[in-house]
ROFI-926725 format. One record per residue (C-alpha): x, y, z; residue in three letters; residue number from 1. Coordinates in nm, 2 decimals. Example, Ala and Ser with C-alpha at 12.3 -4.5 7.8 and 13.67 -1.06 7.14 Angstrom:
ROFI-926725
VEXNU|east|north|up|res|n
VEXNU|1.23|-0.45|0.78|ala|1
VEXNU|1.37|-0.11|0.71|ser|2
END
This chain:
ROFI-926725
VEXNU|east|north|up|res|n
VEXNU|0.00|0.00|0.00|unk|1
VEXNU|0.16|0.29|-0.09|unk|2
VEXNU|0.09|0.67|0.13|unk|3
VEXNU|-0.14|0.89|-0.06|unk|4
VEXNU|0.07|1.21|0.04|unk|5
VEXNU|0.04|1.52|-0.23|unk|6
VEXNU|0.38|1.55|-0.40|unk|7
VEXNU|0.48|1.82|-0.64|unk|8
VEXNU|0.71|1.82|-0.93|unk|9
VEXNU|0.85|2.09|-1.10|unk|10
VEXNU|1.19|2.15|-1.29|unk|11
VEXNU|1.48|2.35|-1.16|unk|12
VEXNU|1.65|2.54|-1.39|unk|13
VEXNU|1.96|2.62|-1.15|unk|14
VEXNU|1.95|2.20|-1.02|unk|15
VEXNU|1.93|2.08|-1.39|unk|16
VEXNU|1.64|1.83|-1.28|unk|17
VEXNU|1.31|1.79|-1.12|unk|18
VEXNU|1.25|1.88|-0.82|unk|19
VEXNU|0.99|1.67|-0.59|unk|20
VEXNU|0.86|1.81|-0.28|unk|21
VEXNU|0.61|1.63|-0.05|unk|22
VEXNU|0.43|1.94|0.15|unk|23
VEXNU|0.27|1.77|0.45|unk|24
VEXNU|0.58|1.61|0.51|unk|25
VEXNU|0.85|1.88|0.68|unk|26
VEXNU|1.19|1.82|0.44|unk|27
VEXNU|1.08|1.55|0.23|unk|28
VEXNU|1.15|1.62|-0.12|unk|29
VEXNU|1.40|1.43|-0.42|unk|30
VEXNU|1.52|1.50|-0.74|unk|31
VEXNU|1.54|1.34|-1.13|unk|32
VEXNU|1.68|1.41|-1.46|unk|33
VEXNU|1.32|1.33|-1.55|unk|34
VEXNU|0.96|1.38|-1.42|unk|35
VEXNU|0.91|0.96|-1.40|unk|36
VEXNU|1.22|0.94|-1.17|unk|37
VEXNU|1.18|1.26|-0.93|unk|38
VEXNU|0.85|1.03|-0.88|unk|39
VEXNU|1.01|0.74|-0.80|unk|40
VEXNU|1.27|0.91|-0.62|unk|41
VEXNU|1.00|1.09|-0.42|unk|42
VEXNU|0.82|0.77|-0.39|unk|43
VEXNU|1.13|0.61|-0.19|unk|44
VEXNU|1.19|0.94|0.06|unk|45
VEXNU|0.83|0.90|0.14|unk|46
VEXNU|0.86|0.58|0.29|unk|47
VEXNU|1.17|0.65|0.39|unk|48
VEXNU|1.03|0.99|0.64|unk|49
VEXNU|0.77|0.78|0.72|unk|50
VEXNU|1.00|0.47|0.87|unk|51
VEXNU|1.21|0.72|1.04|unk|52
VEXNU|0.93|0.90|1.19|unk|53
VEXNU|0.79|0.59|1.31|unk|54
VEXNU|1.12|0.48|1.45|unk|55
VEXNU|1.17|0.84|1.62|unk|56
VEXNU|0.82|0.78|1.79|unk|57
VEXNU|0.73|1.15|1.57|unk|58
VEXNU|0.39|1.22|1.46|unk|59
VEXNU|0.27|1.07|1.13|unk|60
VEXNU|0.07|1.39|0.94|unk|61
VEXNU|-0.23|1.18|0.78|unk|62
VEXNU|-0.26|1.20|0.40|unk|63
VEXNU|-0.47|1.47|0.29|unk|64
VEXNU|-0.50|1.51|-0.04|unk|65
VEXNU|-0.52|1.77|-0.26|unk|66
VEXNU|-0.38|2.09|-0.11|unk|67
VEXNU|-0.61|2.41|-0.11|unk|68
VEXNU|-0.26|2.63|-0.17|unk|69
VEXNU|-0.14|2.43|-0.45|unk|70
END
């Protein structure tokens, strides 16, 4: 099962890749030289924050969607 966190993807001119940020989740964010692999990078941070949260005994922000901001 796979967390249904918000990420967002967008290229950086000044990184030479796309950028991947997860909002709800302070500091999670990864990078690709293409939109498909800033995904799957993101996708593997995710769990990643998640595990180490867990492990830290830190608050898990539930998924919510859709932000109104974005």
């Amino acid at each position: 099962m796979s967390p249904k966190y918000e990420v967002i993807i967008y290229w950086s001119k000044e990184d030479e890749a796309f950028i991947a940020e997860v909002p709800e989740l302070p500091g999670c964010a990864a990078d690709g030289p293409s939109y498909a692999e800033a995904l799957a990078a993101a996708e593997v941070v995710i769990r990643e924050w998640l595990e180490t949260a867990k492990a830290l005994g830190r608050p898990i922000p539930e998924a919510r969607g859709r932000l109104a901001y974005a």
